[in-house]
N, C-alpha and C positions, 0 to 999 in steps of 0.2 A: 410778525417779523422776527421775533425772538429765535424761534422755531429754525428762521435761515441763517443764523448765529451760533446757535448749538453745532445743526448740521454741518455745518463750517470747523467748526472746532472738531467734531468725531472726527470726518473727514481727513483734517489736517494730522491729528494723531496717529492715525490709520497709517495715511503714508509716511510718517516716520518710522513707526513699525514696522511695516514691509518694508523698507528702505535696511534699518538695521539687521531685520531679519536674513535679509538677502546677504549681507555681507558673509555669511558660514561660519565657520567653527575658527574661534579665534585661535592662533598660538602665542602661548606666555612667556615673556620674557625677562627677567628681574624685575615682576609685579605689573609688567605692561602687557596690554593684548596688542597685536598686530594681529590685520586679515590677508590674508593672501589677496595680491591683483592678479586678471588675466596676463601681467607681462611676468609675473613670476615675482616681481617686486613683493614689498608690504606695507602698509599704511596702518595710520591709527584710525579707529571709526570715526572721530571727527576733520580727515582729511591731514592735512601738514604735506610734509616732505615725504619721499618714498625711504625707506628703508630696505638694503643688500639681503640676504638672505641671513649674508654670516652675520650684518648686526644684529639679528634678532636670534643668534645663537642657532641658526641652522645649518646644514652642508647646501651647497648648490646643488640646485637634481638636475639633469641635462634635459 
């Protein structure tokens, strides 16, 4: 039973990984990363508030 405890555990790791992984190539901003969202927004990898473009030091792209 150990065995289904381990696998649990990879598992659960696993898709943390691909989960961060997916987020793509962060942009830095006075030592923070934001990811880009599909609405153009940006967030930090643990979720919170969405973030403008300009606060994270970018121009708007149309």
């Amino acid at each position: 039973m150990e065995w289904i405890k381990v696998l649990a555990l990879v598992a659960m790791v696993y898709g943390i990984w691909a989960a961060y992984r997916s987020l793509g190539a962060p942009v830095l901003h006075e030592g923070s990363r934001y990811f880009r969202q599909p609405d153009g927004s940006f967030r930090r990898w643990y979720g919170g508030r969405r973030f403008s473009a300009s606060e994270v030091g970018m121009t708007e792209q149309g």
